[in-house]
VEXMAR-416691 format. One line per 3 residues: number of its first residue (from 1); for each residue x, z, y of N, C-alpha, C. Coordinates in nm, 4 decimals. Last residue first. Example, Ala and Ser with C-alpha at 12.3 -4.5 7.8 and 13.67 -1.06 7.14 Angstrom:
2) 1.2850,0.7080,-0.2250,1.3670,0.7140,-0.1060,1.2900,0.7870,0.0030  1.3190,0.7800,-0.5690,1.2300,0.7800,-0.4500,1.3200,0.7800,-0.3300
//
This chain:
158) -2.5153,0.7298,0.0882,-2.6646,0.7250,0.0360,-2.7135,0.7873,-0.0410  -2.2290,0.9202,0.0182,-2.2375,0.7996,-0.0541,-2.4706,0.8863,0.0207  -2.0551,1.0782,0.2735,-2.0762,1.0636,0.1397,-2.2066,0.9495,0.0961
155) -1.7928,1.0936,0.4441,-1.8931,1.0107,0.4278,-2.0053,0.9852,0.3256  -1.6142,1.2405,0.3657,-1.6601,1.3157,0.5495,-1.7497,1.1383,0.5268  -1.5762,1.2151,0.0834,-1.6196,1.3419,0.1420,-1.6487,1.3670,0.2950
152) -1.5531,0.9686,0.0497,-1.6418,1.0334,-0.0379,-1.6983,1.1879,0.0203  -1.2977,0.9655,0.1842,-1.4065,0.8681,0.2124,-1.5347,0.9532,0.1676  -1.1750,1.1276,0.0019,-1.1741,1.1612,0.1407,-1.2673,1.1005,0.2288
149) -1.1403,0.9802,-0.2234,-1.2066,1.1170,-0.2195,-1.1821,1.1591,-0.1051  -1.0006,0.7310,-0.1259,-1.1077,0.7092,-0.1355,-1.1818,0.8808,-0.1530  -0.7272,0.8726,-0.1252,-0.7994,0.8167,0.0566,-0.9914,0.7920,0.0243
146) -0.6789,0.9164,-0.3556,-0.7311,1.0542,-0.2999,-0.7623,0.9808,-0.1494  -0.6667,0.6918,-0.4422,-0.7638,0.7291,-0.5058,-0.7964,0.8871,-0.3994  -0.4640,0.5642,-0.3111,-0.5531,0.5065,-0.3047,-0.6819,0.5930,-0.3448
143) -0.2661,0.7522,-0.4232,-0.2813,0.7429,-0.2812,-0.4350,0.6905,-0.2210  -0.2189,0.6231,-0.6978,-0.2495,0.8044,-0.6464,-0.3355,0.8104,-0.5267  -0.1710,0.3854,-0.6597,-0.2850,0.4385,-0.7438,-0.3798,0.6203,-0.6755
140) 0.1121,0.4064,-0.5100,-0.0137,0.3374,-0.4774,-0.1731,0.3849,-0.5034  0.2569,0.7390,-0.6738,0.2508,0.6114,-0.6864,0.1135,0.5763,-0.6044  0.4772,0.9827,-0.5473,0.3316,0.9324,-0.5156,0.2954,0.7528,-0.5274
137) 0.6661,1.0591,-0.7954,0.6797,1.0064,-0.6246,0.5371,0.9509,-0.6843  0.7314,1.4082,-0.8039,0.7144,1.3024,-0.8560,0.6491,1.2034,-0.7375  1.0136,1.7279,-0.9124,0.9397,1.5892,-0.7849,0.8747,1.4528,-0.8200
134) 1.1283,1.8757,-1.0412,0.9682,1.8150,-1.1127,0.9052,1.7718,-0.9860  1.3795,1.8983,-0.9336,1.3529,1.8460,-1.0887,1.1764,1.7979,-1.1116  1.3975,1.7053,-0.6177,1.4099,1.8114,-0.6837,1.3451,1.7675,-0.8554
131) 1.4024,1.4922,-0.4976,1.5414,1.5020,-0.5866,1.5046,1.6497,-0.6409  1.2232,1.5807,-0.2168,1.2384,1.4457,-0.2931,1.4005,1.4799,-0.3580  1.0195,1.8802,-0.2330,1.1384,1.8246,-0.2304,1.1651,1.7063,-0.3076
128) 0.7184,1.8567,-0.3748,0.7621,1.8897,-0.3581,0.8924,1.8038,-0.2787  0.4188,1.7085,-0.4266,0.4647,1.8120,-0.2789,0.5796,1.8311,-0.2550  0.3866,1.6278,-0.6421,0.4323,1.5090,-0.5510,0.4127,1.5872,-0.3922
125) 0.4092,1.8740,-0.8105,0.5097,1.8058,-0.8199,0.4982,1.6692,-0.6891  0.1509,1.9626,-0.7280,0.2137,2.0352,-0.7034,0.3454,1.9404,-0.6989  -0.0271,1.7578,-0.9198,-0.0353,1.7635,-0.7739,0.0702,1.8486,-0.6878
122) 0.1099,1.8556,-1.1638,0.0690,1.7061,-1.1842,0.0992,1.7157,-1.0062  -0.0327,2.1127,-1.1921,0.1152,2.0787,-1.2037,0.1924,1.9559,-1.1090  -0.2952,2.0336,-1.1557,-0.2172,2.1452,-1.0570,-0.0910,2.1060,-1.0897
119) -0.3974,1.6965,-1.2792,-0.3433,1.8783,-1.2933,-0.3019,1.9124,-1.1726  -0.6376,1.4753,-1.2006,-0.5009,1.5366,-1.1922,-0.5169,1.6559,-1.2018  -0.8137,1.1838,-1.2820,-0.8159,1.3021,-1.3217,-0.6254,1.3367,-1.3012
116) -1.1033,1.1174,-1.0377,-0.9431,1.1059,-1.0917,-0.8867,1.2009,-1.1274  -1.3049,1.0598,-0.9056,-1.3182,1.0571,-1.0187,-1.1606,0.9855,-1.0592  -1.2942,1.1170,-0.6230,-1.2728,0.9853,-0.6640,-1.2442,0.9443,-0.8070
113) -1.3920,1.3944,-0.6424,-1.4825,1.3068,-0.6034,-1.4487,1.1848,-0.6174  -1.1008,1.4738,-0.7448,-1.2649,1.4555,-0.8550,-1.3866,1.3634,-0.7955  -1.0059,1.4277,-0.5299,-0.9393,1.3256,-0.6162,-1.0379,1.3509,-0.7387
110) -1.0661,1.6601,-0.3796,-1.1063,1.5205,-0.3340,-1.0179,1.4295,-0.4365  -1.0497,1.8772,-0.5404,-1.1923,1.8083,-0.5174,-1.1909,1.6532,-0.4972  -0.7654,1.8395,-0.5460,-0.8209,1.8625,-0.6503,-0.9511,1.8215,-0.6480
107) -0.7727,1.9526,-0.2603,-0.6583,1.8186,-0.2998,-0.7402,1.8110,-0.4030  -0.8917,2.2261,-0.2725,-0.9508,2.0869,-0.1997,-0.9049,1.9698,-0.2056  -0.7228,2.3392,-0.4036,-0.7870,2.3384,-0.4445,-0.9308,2.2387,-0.3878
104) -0.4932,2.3493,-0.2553,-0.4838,2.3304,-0.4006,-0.5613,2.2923,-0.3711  -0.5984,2.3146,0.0998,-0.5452,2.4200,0.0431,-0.5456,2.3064,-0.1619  -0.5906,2.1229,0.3730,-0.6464,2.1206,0.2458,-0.5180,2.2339,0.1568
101) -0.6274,2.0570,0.6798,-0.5678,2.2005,0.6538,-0.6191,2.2296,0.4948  -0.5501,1.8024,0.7393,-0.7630,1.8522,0.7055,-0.7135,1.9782,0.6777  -0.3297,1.8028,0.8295,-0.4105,1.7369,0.8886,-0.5718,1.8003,0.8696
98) -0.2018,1.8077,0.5538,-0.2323,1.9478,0.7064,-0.3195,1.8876,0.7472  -0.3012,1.6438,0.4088,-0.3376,1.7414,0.3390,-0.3011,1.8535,0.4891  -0.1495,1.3886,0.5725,-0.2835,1.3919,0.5341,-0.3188,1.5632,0.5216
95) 0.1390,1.5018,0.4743,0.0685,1.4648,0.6481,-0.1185,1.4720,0.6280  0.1587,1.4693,0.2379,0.1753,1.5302,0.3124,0.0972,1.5673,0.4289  0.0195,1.1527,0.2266,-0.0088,1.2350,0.1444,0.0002,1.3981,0.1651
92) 0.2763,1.0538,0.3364,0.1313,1.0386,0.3709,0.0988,1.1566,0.3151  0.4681,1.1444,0.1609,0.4826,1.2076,0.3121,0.3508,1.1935,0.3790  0.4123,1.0065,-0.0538,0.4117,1.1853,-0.0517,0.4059,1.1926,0.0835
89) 0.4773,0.7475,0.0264,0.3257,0.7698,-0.0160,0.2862,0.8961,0.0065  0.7337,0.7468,0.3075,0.6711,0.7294,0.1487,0.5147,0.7817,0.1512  0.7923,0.5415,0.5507,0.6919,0.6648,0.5861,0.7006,0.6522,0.3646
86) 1.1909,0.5049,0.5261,0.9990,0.4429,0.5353,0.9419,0.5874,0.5111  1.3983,0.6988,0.7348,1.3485,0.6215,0.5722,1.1793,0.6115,0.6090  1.4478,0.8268,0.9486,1.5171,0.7722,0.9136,1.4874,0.6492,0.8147
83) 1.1983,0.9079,1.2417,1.1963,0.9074,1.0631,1.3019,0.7632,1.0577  1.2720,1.0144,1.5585,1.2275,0.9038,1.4725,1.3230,0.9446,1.3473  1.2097,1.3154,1.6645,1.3001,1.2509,1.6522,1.2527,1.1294,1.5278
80) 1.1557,1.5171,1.9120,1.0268,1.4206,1.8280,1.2010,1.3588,1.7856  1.2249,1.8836,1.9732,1.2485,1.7021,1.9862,1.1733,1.6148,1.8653  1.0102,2.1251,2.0122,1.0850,2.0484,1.9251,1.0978,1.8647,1.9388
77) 1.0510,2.3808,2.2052,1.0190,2.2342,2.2297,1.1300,2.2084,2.1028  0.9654,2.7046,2.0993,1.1093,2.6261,2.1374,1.0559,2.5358,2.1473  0.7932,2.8421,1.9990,0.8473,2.9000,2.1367,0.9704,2.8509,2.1968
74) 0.4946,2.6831,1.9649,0.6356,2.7478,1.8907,0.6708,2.7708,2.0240  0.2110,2.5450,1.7812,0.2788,2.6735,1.9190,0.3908,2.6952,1.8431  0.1000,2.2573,1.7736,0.1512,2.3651,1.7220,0.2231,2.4474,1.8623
71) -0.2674,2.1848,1.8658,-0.1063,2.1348,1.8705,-0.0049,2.2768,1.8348  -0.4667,2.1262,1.6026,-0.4492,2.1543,1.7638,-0.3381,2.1512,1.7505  -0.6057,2.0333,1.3927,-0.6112,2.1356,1.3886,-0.5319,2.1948,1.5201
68) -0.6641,1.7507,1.4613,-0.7590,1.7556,1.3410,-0.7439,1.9541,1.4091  -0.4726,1.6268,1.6291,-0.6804,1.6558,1.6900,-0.7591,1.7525,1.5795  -0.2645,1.6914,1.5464,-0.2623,1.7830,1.6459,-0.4452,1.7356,1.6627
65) -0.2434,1.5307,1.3071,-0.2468,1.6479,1.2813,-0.3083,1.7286,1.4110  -0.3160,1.2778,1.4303,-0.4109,1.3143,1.3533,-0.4138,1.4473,1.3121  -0.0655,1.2674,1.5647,-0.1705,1.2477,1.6261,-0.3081,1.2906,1.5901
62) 0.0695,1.2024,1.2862,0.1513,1.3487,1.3734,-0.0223,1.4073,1.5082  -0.0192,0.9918,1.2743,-0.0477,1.0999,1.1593,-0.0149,1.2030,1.2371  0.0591,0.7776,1.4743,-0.0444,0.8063,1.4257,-0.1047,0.9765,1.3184
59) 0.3017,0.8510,1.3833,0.2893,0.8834,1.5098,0.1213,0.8954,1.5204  0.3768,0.7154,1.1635,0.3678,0.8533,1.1939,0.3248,0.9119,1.3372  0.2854,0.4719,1.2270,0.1622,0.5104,1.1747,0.2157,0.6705,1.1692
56) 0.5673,0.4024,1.4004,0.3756,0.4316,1.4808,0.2815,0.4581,1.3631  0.7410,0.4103,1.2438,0.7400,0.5047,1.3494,0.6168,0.4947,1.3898  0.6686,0.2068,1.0394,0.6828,0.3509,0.9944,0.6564,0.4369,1.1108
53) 0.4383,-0.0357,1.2222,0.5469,0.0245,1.1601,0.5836,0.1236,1.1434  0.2018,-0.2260,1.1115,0.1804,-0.0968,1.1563,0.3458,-0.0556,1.0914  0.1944,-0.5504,1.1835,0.2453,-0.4929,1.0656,0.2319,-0.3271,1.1650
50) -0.0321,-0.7611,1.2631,0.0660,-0.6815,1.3469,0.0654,-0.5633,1.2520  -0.2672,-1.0785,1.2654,-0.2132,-0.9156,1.2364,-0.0982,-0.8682,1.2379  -0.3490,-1.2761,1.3653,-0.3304,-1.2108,1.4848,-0.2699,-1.0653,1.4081
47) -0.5606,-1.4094,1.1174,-0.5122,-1.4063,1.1987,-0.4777,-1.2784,1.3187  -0.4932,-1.2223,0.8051,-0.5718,-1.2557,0.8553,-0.5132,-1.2957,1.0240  -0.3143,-1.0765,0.5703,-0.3567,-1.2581,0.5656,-0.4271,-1.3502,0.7447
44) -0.3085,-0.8379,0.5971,-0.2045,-0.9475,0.6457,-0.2350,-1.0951,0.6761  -0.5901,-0.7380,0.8459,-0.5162,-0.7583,0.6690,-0.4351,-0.8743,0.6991  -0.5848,-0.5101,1.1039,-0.6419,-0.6664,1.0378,-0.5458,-0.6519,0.8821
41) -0.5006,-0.3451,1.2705,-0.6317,-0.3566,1.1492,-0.6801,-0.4060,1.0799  -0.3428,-0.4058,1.4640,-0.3107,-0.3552,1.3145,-0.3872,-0.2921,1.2085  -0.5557,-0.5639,1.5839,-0.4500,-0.6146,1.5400,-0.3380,-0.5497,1.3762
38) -0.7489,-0.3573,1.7245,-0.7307,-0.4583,1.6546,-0.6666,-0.5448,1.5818  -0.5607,-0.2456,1.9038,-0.5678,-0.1679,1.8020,-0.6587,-0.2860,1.6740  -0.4519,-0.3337,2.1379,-0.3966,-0.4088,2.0365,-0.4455,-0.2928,1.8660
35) -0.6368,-0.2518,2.3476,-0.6587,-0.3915,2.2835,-0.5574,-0.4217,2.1987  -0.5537,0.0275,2.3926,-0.6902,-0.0298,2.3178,-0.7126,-0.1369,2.2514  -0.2127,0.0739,2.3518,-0.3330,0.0093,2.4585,-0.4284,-0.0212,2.3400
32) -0.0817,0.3338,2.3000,-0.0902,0.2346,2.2589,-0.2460,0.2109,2.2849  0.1280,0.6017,2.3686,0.0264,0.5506,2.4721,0.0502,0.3821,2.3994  0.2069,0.9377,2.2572,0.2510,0.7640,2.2375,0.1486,0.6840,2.3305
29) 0.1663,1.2118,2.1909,0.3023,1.1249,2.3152,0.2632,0.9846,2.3027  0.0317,1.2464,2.0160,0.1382,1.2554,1.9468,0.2397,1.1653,2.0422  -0.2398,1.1804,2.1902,-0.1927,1.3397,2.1322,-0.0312,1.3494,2.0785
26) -0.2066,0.9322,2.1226,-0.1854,0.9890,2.3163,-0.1299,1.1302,2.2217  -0.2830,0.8702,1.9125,-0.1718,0.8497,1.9548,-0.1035,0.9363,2.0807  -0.5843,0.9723,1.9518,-0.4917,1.0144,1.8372,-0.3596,0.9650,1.9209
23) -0.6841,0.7762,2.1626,-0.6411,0.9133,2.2079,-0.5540,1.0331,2.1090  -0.6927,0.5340,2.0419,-0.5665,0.5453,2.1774,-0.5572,0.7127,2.1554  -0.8401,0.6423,1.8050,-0.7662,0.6021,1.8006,-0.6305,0.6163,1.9079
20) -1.1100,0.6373,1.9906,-1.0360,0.7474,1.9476,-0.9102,0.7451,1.9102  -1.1326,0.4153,2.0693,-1.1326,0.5026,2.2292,-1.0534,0.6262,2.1519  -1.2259,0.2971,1.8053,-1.1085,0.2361,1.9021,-1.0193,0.3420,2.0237
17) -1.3254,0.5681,1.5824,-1.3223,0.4652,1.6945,-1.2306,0.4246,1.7681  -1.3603,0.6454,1.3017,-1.2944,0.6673,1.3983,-1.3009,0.5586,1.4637  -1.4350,0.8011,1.0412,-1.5222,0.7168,1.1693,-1.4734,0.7036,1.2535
14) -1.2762,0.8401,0.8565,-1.3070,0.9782,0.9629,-1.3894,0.8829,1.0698  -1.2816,0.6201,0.6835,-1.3610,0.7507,0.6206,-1.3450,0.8827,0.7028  -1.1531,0.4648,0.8342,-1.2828,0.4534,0.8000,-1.3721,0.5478,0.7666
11) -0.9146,0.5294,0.9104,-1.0028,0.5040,1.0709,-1.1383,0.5307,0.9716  -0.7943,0.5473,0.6226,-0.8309,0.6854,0.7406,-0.9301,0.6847,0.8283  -0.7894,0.2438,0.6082,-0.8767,0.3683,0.5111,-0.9248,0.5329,0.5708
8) -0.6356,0.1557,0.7932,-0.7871,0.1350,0.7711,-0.8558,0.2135,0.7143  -0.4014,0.2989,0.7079,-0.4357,0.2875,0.8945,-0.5907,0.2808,0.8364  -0.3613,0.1976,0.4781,-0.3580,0.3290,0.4742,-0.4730,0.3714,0.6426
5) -0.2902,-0.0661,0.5814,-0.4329,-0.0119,0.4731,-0.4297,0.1017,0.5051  -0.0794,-0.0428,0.7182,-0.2016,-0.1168,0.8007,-0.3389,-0.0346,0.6834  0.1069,0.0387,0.5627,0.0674,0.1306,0.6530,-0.0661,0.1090,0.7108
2) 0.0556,-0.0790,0.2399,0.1278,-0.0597,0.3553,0.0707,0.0222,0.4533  0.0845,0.0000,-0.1190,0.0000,0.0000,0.0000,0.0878,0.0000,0.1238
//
């Protein structure tokens, strides 16, 4: 999955609007004009589309953390410093799970509501440290299935 899907699947299953969108970004410093939010919405194939790159869909996510649960308090300014290595699936995945402040046991719902079956073990391991022994990297499948139990849940089905 690339960033642009991932981008779509979120805007979709939090309803998110164009006006909202600028203002996710704004939250995470970034000021990206209304009219090109179209663009990285589009599917590759399709005219006018504009690849969502690592630094702006985190920026996006970082944006999503501070509306979803407010901006962190610390007592030092922490420099924003651009991500060395592609955004991975875990780091989504990461990012996602503060974002809705999802404890075990709501990761677990929303991958039953997408009728997918994972252990605690299983979910625990694509949290952890990348190189540690029972680190496992968040395959496509994974990703796909817990964006759709997220769909399922701030949209639920007719």
């Amino acid at each position: 999955m690339n960033n642009n899907d991932i981008l779509r699947r979120v805007r979709y299953a939090l309803s998110i609007s164009n006006p909202d969108m600028v203002e996710i970004f704004k939250l995470a410093g970034h000021d990206f004009p209304e009219c090109d939010i179209p663009d990285i919405l589009k599917k590759e194939k399709e005219t006018g589309y504009v690849e969502c790159s690592d630094q702006l869909f985190e920026l996006f996510l970082d944006g999503l953390i501070i509306m979803k649960r407010g901006k962190k308090e610390s007592t030092a300014p922490q420099p924003s410093t651009p991500i060395e290595t592609s955004m991975s699936n875990n780091m989504v995945l990461k990012k996602l799970r503060i974002a809705f402040n999802f404890k075990e046991e709501n990761m677990l719902d929303m991958f039953r509501r997408a009728e997918y079956a994972i252990t605690k073990p299983e979910l625990s391991a694509l949290f952890r440290k990348q190189g540690s022994k029972n680190y496992k990297v968040c395959g496509d499948q994974i990703l796909k299935k817990f964006l759709h139990g997220i769909t399922v849940f701030f949209r639920p089905p007719a």
